[in-house]
NULODO-790830 format. One record per residue: x, z, y of N, C-alpha, C in turn; residue in three letters. Coordinates in steps of 0.1 Angstrom, whole numbers, plus 5000, padded with zeros to 4 digits. Layout:
residues N
XZYXZYXZYALA;...
end
This chain:
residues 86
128166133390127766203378128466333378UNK;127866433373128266563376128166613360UNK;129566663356129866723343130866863338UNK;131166913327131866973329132566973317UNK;134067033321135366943314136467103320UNK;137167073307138067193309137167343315UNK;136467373311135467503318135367493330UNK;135267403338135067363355134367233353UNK;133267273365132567123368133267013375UNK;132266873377133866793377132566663385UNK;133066593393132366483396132966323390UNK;131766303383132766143376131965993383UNK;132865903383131965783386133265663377UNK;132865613371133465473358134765603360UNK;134665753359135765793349135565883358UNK;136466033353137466143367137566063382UNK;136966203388136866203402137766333405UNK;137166413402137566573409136766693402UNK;137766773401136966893392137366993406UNK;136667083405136667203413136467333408UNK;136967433413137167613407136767743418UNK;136567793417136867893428137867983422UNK;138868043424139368143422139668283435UNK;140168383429140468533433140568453449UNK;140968403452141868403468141968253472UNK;141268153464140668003471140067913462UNK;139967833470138667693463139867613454UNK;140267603440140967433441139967343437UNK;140767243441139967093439141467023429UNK;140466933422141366893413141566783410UNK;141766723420141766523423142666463408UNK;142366353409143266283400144266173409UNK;145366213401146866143407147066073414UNK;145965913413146065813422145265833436UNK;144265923437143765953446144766013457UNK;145566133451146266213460147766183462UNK;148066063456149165953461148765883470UNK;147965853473147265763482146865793496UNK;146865903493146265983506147866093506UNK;148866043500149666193503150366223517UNK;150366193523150366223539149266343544UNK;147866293541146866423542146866483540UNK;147166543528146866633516148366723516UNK;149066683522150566743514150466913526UNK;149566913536149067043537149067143530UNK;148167103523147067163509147867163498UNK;148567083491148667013478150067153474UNK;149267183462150367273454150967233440UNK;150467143438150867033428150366903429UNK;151166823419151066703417149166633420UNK;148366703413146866653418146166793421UNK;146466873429145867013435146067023446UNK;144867113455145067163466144267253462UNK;144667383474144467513472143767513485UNK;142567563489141867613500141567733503UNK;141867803512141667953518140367983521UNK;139568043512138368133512138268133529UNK;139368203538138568203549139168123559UNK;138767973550138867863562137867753561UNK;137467663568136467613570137167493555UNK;136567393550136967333540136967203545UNK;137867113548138367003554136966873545UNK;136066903547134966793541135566633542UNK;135966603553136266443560137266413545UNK;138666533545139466453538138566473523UNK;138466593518137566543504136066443503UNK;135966443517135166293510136266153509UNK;137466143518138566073518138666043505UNK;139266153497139766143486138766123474UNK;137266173471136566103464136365973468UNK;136065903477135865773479137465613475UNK;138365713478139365663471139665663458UNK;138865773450139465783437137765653433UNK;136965673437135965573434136765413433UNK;137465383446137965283445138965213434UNK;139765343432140765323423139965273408UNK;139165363406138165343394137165213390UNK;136765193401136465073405137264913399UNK;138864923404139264843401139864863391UNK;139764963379140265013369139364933358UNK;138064923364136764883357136964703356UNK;136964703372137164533371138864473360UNK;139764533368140764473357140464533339UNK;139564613334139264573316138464473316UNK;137764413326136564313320136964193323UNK;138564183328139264033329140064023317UNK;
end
């Protein structure tokens, strides 16, 4: 599902996925917390904060790990879903 939140669009599935921006001088992407704990080995490249990474306008855009990291934040959500309905 595709929305927008905080003046940036945002991909959701059973909650927050990832909002995204362009700015003056790169892409961020705006994962949520458990995603980019999860994956913090990958990301600690990229990551300028706690759930950010900054991308360089003139670099190619690591697709593999941001699909990584949406498919993880799916999972996390996923069982965020199953543990309310126990």
């Amino acid at each position: 599902m595709e929305k927008i939140s905080y003046g940036m669009p945002y991909y959701g599935y059973h909650g927050r996925l990832a909002y995204f921006a362009h700015a003056k001088g790169h892409i961020g992407l705006y994962a949520m917390v458990d995603a980019m704990d999860a994956l913090r080995d990958e990301v600690k490249k990229y990551r300028t904060s706690k759930a950010t990474l900054r991308f360089s306008l003139d670099e190619k855009l690591p697709a593999a790990l941001i699909k990584k990291l949406i498919k993880t934040g799916m999972k996390k959500n996923d069982e965020m879903v199953r543990a309310k309905k126990k």
